[in-house]
Backbone as CSV, one residue per row, in Angstrom:
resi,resn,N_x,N_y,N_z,CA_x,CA_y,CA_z,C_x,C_y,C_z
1,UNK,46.930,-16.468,7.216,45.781,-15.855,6.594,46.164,-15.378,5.190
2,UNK,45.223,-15.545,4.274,45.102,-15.081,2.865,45.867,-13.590,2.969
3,UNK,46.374,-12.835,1.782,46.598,-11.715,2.034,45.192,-10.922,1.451
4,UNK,44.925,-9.594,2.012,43.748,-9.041,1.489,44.195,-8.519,0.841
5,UNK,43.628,-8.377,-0.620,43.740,-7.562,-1.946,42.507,-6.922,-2.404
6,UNK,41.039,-7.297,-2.037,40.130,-5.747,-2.277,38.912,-5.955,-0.759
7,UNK,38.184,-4.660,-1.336,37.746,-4.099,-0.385,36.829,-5.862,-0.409
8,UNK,36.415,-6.224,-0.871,35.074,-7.649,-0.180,35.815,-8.090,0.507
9,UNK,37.564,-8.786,-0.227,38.519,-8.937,0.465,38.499,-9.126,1.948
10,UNK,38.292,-7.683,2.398,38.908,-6.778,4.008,37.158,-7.363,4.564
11,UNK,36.241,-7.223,3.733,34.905,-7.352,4.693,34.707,-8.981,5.226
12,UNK,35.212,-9.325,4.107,35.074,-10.791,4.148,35.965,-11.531,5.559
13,UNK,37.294,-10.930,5.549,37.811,-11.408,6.447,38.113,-10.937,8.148
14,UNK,37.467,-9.343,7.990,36.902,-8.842,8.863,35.793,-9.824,10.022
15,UNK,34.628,-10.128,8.968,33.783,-11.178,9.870,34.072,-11.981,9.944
16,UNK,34.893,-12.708,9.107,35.710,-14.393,9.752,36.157,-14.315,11.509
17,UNK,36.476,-12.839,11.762,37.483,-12.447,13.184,36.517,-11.995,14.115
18,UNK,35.453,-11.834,13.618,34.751,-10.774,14.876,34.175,-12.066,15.990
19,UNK,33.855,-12.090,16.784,33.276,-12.977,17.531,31.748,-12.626,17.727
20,UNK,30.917,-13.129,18.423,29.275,-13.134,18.747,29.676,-12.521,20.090
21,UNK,28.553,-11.339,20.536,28.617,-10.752,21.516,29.742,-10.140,22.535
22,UNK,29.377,-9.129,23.298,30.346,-8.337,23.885,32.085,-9.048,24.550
23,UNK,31.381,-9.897,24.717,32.390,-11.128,25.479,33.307,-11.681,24.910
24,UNK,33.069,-11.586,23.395,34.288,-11.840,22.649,34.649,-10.646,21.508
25,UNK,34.544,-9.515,22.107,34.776,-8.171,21.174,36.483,-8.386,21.188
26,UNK,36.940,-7.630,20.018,38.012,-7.905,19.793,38.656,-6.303,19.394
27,UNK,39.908,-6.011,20.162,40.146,-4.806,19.683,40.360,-4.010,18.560
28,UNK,40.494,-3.123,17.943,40.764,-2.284,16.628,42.502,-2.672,15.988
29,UNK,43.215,-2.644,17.014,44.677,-2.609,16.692,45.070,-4.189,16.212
30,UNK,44.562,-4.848,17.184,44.789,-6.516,17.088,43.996,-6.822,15.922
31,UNK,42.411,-6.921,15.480,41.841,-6.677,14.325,42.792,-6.504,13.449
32,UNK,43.144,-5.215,12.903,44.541,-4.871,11.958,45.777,-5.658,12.295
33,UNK,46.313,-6.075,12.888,47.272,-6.732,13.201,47.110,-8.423,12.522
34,UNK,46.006,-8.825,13.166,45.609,-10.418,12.138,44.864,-10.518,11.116
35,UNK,45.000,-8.948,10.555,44.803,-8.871,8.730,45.638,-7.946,8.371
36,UNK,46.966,-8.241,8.702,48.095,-7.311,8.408,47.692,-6.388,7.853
37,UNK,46.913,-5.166,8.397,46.888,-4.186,7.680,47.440,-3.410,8.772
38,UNK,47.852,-2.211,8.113,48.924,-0.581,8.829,48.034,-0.237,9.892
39,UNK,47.028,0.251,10.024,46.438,0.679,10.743,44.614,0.295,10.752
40,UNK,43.496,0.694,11.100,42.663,0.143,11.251,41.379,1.111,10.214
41,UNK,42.065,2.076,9.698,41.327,2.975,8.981,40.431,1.914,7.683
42,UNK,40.612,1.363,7.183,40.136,0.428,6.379,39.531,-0.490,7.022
43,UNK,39.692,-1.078,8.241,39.051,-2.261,8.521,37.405,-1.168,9.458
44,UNK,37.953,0.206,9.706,36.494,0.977,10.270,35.700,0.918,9.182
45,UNK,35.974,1.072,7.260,35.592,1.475,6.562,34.880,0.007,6.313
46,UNK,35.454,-0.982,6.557,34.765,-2.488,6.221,33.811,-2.901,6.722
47,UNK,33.420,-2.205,8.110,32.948,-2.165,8.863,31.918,-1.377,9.116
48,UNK,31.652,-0.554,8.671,30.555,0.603,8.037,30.061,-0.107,6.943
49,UNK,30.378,-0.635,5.933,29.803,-1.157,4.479,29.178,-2.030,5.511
50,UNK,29.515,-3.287,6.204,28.983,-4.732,6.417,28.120,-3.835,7.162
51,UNK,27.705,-3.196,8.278,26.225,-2.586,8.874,25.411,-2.063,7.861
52,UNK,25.872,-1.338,7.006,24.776,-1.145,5.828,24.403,-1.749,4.988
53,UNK,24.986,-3.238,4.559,24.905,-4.451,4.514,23.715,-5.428,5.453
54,UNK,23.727,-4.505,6.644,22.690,-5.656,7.418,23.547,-6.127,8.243
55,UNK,24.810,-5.850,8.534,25.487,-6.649,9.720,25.367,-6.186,11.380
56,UNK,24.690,-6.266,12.262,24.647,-5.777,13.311,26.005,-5.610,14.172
57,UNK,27.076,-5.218,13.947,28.686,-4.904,14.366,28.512,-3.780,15.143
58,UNK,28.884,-4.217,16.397,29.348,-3.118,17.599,30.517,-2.723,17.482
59,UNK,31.020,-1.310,17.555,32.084,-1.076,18.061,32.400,-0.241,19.310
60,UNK,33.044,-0.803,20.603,32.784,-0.642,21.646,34.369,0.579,21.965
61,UNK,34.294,1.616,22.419,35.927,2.040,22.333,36.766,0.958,23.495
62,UNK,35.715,0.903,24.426,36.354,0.230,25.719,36.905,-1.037,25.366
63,UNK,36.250,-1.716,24.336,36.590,-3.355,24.300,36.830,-3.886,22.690
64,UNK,36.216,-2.968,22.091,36.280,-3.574,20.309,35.393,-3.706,19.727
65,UNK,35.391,-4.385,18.919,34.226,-4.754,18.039,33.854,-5.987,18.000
66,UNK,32.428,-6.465,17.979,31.569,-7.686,17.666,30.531,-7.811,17.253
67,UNK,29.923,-8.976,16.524,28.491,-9.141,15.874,27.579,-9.073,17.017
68,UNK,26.611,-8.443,17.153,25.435,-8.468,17.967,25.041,-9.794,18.581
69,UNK,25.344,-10.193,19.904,24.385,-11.276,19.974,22.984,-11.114,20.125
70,UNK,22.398,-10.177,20.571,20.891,-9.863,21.011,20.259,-8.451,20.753
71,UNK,19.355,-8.387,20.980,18.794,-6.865,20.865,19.169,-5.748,21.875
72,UNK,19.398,-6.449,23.063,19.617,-5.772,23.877,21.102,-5.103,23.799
73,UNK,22.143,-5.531,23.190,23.743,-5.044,22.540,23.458,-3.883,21.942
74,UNK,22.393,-4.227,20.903,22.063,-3.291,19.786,21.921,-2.214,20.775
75,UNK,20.733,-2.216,21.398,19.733,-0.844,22.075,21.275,-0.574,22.834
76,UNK,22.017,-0.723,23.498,22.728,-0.277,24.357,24.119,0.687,23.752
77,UNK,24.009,-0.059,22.433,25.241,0.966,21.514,24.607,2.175,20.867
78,UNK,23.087,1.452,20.971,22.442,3.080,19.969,22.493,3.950,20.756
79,UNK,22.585,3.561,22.243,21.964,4.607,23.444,23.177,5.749,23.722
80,UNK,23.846,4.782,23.224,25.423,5.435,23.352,26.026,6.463,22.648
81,UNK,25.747,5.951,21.208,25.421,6.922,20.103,24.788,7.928,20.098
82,UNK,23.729,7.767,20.206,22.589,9.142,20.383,22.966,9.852,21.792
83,UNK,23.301,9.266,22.547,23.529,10.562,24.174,24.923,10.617,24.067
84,UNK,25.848,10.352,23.924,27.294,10.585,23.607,28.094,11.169,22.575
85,UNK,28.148,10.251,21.628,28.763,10.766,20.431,28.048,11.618,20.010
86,UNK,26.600,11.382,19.872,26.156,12.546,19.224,25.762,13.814,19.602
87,UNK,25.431,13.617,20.737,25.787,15.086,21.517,27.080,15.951,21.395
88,UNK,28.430,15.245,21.656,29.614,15.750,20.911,29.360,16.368,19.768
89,UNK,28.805,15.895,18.736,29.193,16.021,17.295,28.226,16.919,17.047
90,UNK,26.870,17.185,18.309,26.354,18.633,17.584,26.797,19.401,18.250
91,UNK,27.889,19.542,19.850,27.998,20.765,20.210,29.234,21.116,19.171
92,UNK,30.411,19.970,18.553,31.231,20.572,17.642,30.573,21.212,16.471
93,UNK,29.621,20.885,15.858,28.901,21.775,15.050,28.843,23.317,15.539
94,UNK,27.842,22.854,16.603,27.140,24.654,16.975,28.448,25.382,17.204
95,UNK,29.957,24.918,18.181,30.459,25.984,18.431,31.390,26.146,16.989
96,UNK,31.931,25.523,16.267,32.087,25.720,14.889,31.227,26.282,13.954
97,UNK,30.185,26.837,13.800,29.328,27.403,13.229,29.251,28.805,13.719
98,UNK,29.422,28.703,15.612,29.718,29.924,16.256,31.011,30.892,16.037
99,UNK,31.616,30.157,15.608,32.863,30.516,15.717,33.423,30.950,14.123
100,UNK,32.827,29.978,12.881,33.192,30.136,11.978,32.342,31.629,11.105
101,UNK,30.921,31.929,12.213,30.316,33.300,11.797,31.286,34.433,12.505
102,UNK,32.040,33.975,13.741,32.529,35.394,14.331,33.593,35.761,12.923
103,UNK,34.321,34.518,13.142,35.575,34.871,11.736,35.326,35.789,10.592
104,UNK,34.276,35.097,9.900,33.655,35.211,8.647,32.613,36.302,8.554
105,UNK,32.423,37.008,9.591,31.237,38.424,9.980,29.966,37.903,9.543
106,UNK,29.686,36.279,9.810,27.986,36.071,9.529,28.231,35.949,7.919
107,UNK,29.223,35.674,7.191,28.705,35.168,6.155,28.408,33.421,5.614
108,UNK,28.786,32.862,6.603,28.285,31.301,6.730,26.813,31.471,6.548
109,UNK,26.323,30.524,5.981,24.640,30.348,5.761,24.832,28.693,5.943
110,UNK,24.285,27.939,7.171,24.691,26.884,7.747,23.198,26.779,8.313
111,UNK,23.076,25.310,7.867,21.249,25.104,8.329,21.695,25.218,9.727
């Protein structure tokens, strides 16, 4: 493989690797590994641009990442998102907000 030298670079050869649907998701580490890169922090970041791009890219923790084959992939990662992760990410809010007023005696002003 080419070596990657910029970021289109990493996107470009990112989707050369991904496969169509769940069945051929491919892990995060191996991903980085057959685009010699250190770790996978850049290829998440390549990977965020190409969905806002329009690329429908799953990333599954259990199995990896792949292009959407259907709608039904899609609905099933959003579902995941919204009742999982994001439930996490507002109770780390609220109790960080809780926690950062006990510290701070209520001087946080936090929507």
């Amino acid at each position: 493989m080419m070596p990657v030298e910029t970021k289109q670079d990493l996107k470009i050869a990112v989707l050369s690797q991904l496969g169509t649907g769940k069945a051929h998701a491919i892990p995060g580490k191996l991903l980085a590994q057959r685009l010699n890169q250190r770790d996978t922090r850049h290829i998440r970041l390549a990977i965020i641009e190409l969905i806002e791009q329009g690329y429908p890219i799953i990333g599954d923790s259990a199995q990896g990442y792949f292009i959407a084959e259907n709608h039904e992939e899609v609905k099933e990662c959003l579902k995941r998102l919204k009742y999982g992760y994001g439930r996490m990410l507002y109770r780390h809010y609220k109790y960080l907000r809780i926690a950062g007023n006990k510290k701070f005696s209520g001087q946080l002003k936090l929507i």
